[in-house]
C-alpha angles and dihedrals in degrees: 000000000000116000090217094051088059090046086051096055095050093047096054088045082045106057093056077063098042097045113024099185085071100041098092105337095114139038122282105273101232114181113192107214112191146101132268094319094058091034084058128265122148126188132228116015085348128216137172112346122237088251087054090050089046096057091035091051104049096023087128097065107009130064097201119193124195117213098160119139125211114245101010129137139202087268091060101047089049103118092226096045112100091224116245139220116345098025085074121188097358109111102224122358093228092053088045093042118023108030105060087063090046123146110057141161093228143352131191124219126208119165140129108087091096093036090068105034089044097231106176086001138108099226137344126295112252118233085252099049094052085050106059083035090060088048099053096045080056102057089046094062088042090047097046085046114273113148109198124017120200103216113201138190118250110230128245112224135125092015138119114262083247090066095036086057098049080046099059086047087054086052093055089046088056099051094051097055089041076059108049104025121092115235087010104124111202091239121189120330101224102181083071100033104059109066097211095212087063118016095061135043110245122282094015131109101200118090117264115232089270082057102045077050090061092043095054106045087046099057094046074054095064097031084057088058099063123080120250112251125276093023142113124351088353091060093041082057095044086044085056086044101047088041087056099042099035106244117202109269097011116134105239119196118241 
Protein backbone atom coordinates (compact mmCIF):
# COMPACT_ATOMS: atom_id res chain seq x y z
CA UNK A 1 0.00 0.00 0.00
CA UNK A 2 1.24 3.59 -1.07
CA UNK A 3 3.07 5.78 1.78
CA UNK A 4 1.58 8.69 0.54
CA UNK A 5 -1.99 7.21 0.53
CA UNK A 6 -1.58 6.60 4.52
CA UNK A 7 -0.10 10.25 4.93
CA UNK A 8 -3.00 11.36 3.11
CA UNK A 9 -5.54 9.75 5.43
CA UNK A 10 -4.16 11.08 8.37
CA UNK A 11 -3.92 14.26 7.00
CA UNK A 12 -7.28 14.53 6.04
CA UNK A 13 -8.37 12.96 9.96
CA UNK A 14 -5.46 15.71 11.19
CA UNK A 15 -6.55 18.99 9.88
CA UNK A 16 -10.08 18.73 11.66
CA UNK A 17 -7.71 18.74 14.55
CA UNK A 18 -5.45 21.35 13.34
CA UNK A 19 -8.14 23.80 12.16
CA UNK A 20 -11.80 23.29 14.08
CA UNK A 21 -13.76 25.70 12.24
CA UNK A 22 -13.47 23.04 9.21
CA UNK A 23 -13.96 19.63 11.19
CA UNK A 24 -17.95 19.27 10.75
CA UNK A 25 -19.15 22.69 10.11
CA UNK A 26 -20.31 21.98 6.48
CA UNK A 27 -21.81 19.42 4.68
CA UNK A 28 -19.96 16.48 3.57
CA UNK A 29 -18.28 17.58 -0.16
CA UNK A 30 -19.47 14.56 -2.43
CA UNK A 31 -18.10 14.77 -6.54
CA UNK A 32 -19.79 12.34 -8.71
CA UNK A 33 -17.19 11.19 -11.42
CA UNK A 34 -18.80 9.25 -14.18
CA UNK A 35 -20.13 9.31 -17.81
CA UNK A 36 -23.72 10.01 -19.32
CA UNK A 37 -25.46 8.08 -16.69
CA UNK A 38 -24.07 10.12 -13.93
CA UNK A 39 -24.14 13.29 -16.16
CA UNK A 40 -27.80 12.55 -16.46
CA UNK A 41 -29.52 10.72 -19.07
CA UNK A 42 -32.25 8.88 -18.46
CA UNK A 43 -34.01 6.52 -20.93
CA UNK A 44 -37.61 6.12 -21.89
CA UNK A 45 -39.90 8.93 -20.87
CA UNK A 46 -36.88 10.15 -18.69
CA UNK A 47 -36.99 11.85 -15.13
CA UNK A 48 -34.49 12.88 -12.41
CA UNK A 49 -31.38 11.46 -12.89
CA UNK A 50 -29.64 9.23 -10.12
CA UNK A 51 -27.15 12.13 -9.58
CA UNK A 52 -30.77 14.77 -8.92
CA UNK A 53 -32.28 12.10 -6.27
CA UNK A 54 -28.78 11.88 -4.62
CA UNK A 55 -28.45 15.44 -3.88
CA UNK A 56 -32.08 15.73 -3.18
CA UNK A 57 -31.95 12.75 -0.78
CA UNK A 58 -28.87 13.53 1.59
CA UNK A 59 -28.92 17.92 0.98
CA UNK A 60 -28.97 18.23 4.43
CA UNK A 61 -25.66 16.75 5.04
CA UNK A 62 -24.09 16.34 1.84
CA UNK A 63 -22.91 19.25 -1.01
CA UNK A 64 -22.78 16.94 -3.98
CA UNK A 65 -21.15 18.13 -7.13
CA UNK A 66 -21.56 16.52 -10.28
CA UNK A 67 -18.67 16.60 -12.61
CA UNK A 68 -19.65 13.81 -14.72
CA UNK A 69 -19.15 14.13 -18.64
CA UNK A 70 -21.39 12.47 -21.26
CA UNK A 71 -19.51 9.69 -23.44
CA UNK A 72 -16.16 9.37 -21.50
CA UNK A 73 -14.36 6.42 -20.60
CA UNK A 74 -11.69 5.28 -18.01
CA UNK A 75 -9.20 6.10 -20.48
CA UNK A 76 -10.29 9.62 -20.54
CA UNK A 77 -10.55 10.40 -16.75
CA UNK A 78 -7.09 8.93 -16.31
CA UNK A 79 -4.95 12.00 -14.97
CA UNK A 80 -2.11 11.26 -17.43
CA UNK A 81 -4.35 10.68 -20.46
CA UNK A 82 -4.50 13.95 -22.91
CA UNK A 83 -8.41 13.58 -23.30
CA UNK A 84 -9.72 12.70 -27.00
CA UNK A 85 -12.38 13.58 -29.19
CA UNK A 86 -15.28 15.31 -27.60
CA UNK A 87 -13.30 16.89 -24.42
CA UNK A 88 -11.77 19.49 -27.12
CA UNK A 89 -8.96 21.91 -26.14
CA UNK A 90 -8.74 20.91 -22.48
CA UNK A 91 -5.35 19.02 -21.85
CA UNK A 92 -6.40 16.30 -19.85
CA UNK A 93 -10.32 15.80 -18.69
CA UNK A 94 -9.36 15.12 -14.94
CA UNK A 95 -7.27 18.41 -14.76
CA UNK A 96 -10.32 20.28 -16.60
CA UNK A 97 -12.90 18.54 -14.58
CA UNK A 98 -11.91 17.18 -11.33
CA UNK A 99 -9.34 19.18 -10.09
CA UNK A 100 -10.77 22.48 -9.83
CA UNK A 101 -13.31 20.92 -7.20
CA UNK A 102 -10.53 19.22 -5.55
CA UNK A 103 -10.41 18.71 -2.41
CA UNK A 104 -13.27 16.83 -1.37
CA UNK A 105 -14.51 14.61 1.55
CA UNK A 106 -15.63 12.17 -0.53
CA UNK A 107 -16.32 11.19 -4.86
CA UNK A 108 -18.03 8.54 -6.34
CA UNK A 109 -16.77 6.61 -9.76
CA UNK A 110 -18.71 5.13 -11.94
CA UNK A 111 -17.21 4.15 -15.56
CA UNK A 112 -16.97 1.21 -17.88
CA UNK A 113 -20.18 1.19 -20.09
CA UNK A 114 -18.38 3.03 -22.86
CA UNK A 115 -15.04 1.19 -22.17
CA UNK A 116 -16.39 -1.74 -23.25
CA UNK A 117 -18.81 -0.71 -26.07
CA UNK A 118 -15.89 1.85 -27.57
CA UNK A 119 -18.01 4.83 -27.80
CA UNK A 120 -15.61 7.75 -28.95
CA UNK A 121 -12.92 5.13 -28.99
CA UNK A 122 -10.96 3.29 -31.49
CA UNK A 123 -11.26 0.19 -30.18
CA UNK A 124 -12.36 -1.41 -26.60
CA UNK A 125 -10.55 -0.98 -23.35
CA UNK A 126 -8.78 -4.23 -22.26
CA UNK A 127 -9.46 -5.52 -18.92
CA UNK A 128 -5.68 -4.29 -18.09
CA UNK A 129 -5.83 -1.15 -19.35
CA UNK A 130 -9.16 -0.22 -17.33
CA UNK A 131 -7.69 -1.26 -14.90
CA UNK A 132 -4.79 0.71 -14.65
CA UNK A 133 -6.91 3.22 -15.88
CA UNK A 134 -9.29 2.78 -12.64
CA UNK A 135 -6.01 2.92 -10.40
CA UNK A 136 -4.61 6.03 -11.64
CA UNK A 137 -7.89 8.01 -11.57
CA UNK A 138 -7.74 6.95 -8.23
CA UNK A 139 -4.57 8.27 -7.18
CA UNK A 140 -5.47 11.45 -8.75
CA UNK A 141 -8.75 12.08 -6.30
CA UNK A 142 -6.51 10.77 -3.21
CA UNK A 143 -3.78 12.91 -4.26
CA UNK A 144 -5.97 16.21 -4.88
CA UNK A 145 -7.71 15.31 -1.13
CA UNK A 146 -10.30 13.26 -1.29
CA UNK A 147 -10.61 11.05 1.67
CA UNK A 148 -12.85 8.18 0.83
CA UNK A 149 -13.88 6.98 -3.28
CA UNK A 150 -17.27 4.62 -3.98
CA UNK A 151 -16.25 2.57 -6.60
CA UNK A 152 -19.34 0.97 -8.67
CA UNK A 153 -19.86 -1.46 -11.15
CA UNK A 154 -20.90 -0.26 -14.68
CA UNK A 155 -24.08 -2.28 -15.91
CA UNK A 156 -24.33 -4.63 -18.80
CA UNK A 157 -27.89 -3.98 -21.12
CA UNK A 158 -28.54 -3.33 -24.50
CA UNK A 159 -25.06 -4.41 -25.48
CA UNK A 160 -23.47 -7.08 -27.66
CA UNK A 161 -22.18 -10.46 -25.57
CA UNK A 162 -18.75 -9.18 -26.58
CA UNK A 163 -19.25 -6.05 -24.33
CA UNK A 164 -21.22 -7.95 -21.52
CA UNK A 165 -18.40 -10.02 -21.28
CA UNK A 166 -15.57 -7.09 -21.07
CA UNK A 167 -18.05 -5.73 -18.58
CA UNK A 168 -18.12 -8.64 -16.19
CA UNK A 169 -14.30 -8.52 -16.38
CA UNK A 170 -14.56 -4.80 -15.39
CA UNK A 171 -16.66 -5.97 -12.51
CA UNK A 172 -14.26 -8.15 -11.41
CA UNK A 173 -11.66 -5.43 -11.85
CA UNK A 174 -13.70 -3.29 -9.62
CA UNK A 175 -14.15 -5.64 -6.77
CA UNK A 176 -10.36 -6.44 -6.47
CA UNK A 177 -9.17 -2.82 -6.08
CA UNK A 178 -12.26 -2.13 -3.66
CA UNK A 179 -10.35 -4.96 -1.90
CA UNK A 180 -6.98 -4.07 -1.75
CA UNK A 181 -7.05 -0.20 -1.92
CA UNK A 182 -7.14 1.91 1.28
CA UNK A 183 -10.16 4.50 1.47
CA UNK A 184 -11.66 2.72 -1.74
CA UNK A 185 -15.84 1.47 -0.47
CA UNK A 186 -17.08 -1.30 -2.61
CA UNK A 187 -20.51 1.10 -3.84
CA UNK A 188 -23.41 -0.47 -5.89
CA UNK A 189 -22.72 -3.36 -8.26
CA UNK A 190 -24.49 -2.41 -10.91
CA UNK A 191 -23.95 -5.16 -13.20
CA UNK A 192 -26.17 -7.05 -10.75
CA UNK A 193 -28.46 -4.25 -9.63
CA UNK A 194 -30.10 -3.01 -12.92
CA UNK A 195 -32.44 -5.88 -14.38
CA UNK A 196 -32.02 -5.08 -17.80
CA UNK A 197 -35.52 -6.16 -18.85
CA UNK A 198 -36.95 -3.18 -16.35
CA UNK A 199 -34.66 -0.68 -15.30
CA UNK A 200 -33.89 0.64 -19.04
CA UNK A 201 -36.08 1.38 -22.21
CA UNK A 202 -35.19 -0.98 -24.93
CA UNK A 203 -32.27 -0.53 -26.90
CA UNK A 204 -30.66 2.07 -24.42
CA UNK A 205 -28.13 1.82 -22.41
CA UNK A 206 -28.78 4.40 -20.25
CA UNK A 207 -31.14 3.54 -16.79
CA UNK A 208 -34.87 4.25 -16.99
CA UNK A 209 -36.21 6.32 -14.27
CA UNK A 210 -36.93 2.95 -12.17
CA UNK A 211 -33.17 2.44 -12.71
CA UNK A 212 -31.66 6.12 -11.88
CA UNK A 213 -34.13 5.36 -8.56
CA UNK A 214 -31.91 2.14 -7.61
CA UNK A 215 -28.94 3.87 -8.23
CA UNK A 216 -29.63 6.45 -6.15
CA UNK A 217 -30.90 4.96 -3.03
CA UNK A 218 -27.91 2.49 -3.25
CA UNK A 219 -25.13 4.98 -3.37
CA UNK A 220 -26.58 7.11 -0.41
CA UNK A 221 -26.32 3.81 0.81
CA UNK A 222 -23.01 3.70 0.58
CA UNK A 223 -22.33 7.50 1.26
CA UNK A 224 -24.40 6.76 4.82
CA UNK A 225 -21.79 4.13 5.61
CA UNK A 226 -18.84 6.26 5.80
CA UNK A 227 -18.05 8.16 8.65
CA UNK A 228 -18.32 11.56 8.55
CA UNK A 229 -14.99 13.26 8.55
CA UNK A 230 -13.15 13.97 11.38
CA UNK A 231 -14.89 11.23 13.45
CA UNK A 232 -14.32 8.16 15.04
CA UNK A 233 -11.03 6.07 14.69
CA UNK A 234 -9.94 8.49 12.14
CA UNK A 235 -10.16 11.63 14.95
CA UNK A 236 -8.55 9.38 17.86
CA UNK A 237 -5.61 9.05 15.22
CA UNK A 238 -5.58 12.91 14.24
CA UNK A 239 -5.86 13.67 18.32
CA UNK A 240 -2.26 11.23 18.62
CA UNK A 241 -1.04 13.08 15.69
CA UNK A 242 -1.87 16.85 16.74
CA UNK A 243 -0.53 15.92 20.61
CA UNK A 244 2.94 14.80 18.90
CA UNK A 245 3.28 17.67 16.35
CA UNK A 246 1.78 20.53 18.48
CA UNK A 247 -1.41 21.70 16.64
CA UNK A 248 -2.61 25.17 17.39
CA UNK A 249 -4.89 25.04 20.11
CA UNK A 250 -4.20 21.40 21.13
CA UNK A 251 -3.75 20.78 24.67
CA UNK A 252 0.06 19.16 24.98
CA UNK A 253 1.07 17.31 28.32
CA UNK A 254 4.39 18.90 30.57
Amino acid sequence: MPVSRWILALAAALLPTCLPAAASAGPIRTLLLGDSITAGIVSGDGGPSWAELLAADLAASHDVVNIAVSGTSSVYWAPSTPCPGICGDVGTLFEAQAVPELPADVATLLLGTNDATAFFLPDRTPLDDYEDFMREILDGLFGGGVASVVLMTAPAANVSEVAVELLAGYRERVGQICQDTAFVVCGPDLYALLDPATDFAPGDVHPNAVGHAKIAGAVAASLRSIPEPGTGALLAVAVALALAIGCPGTPRHQ
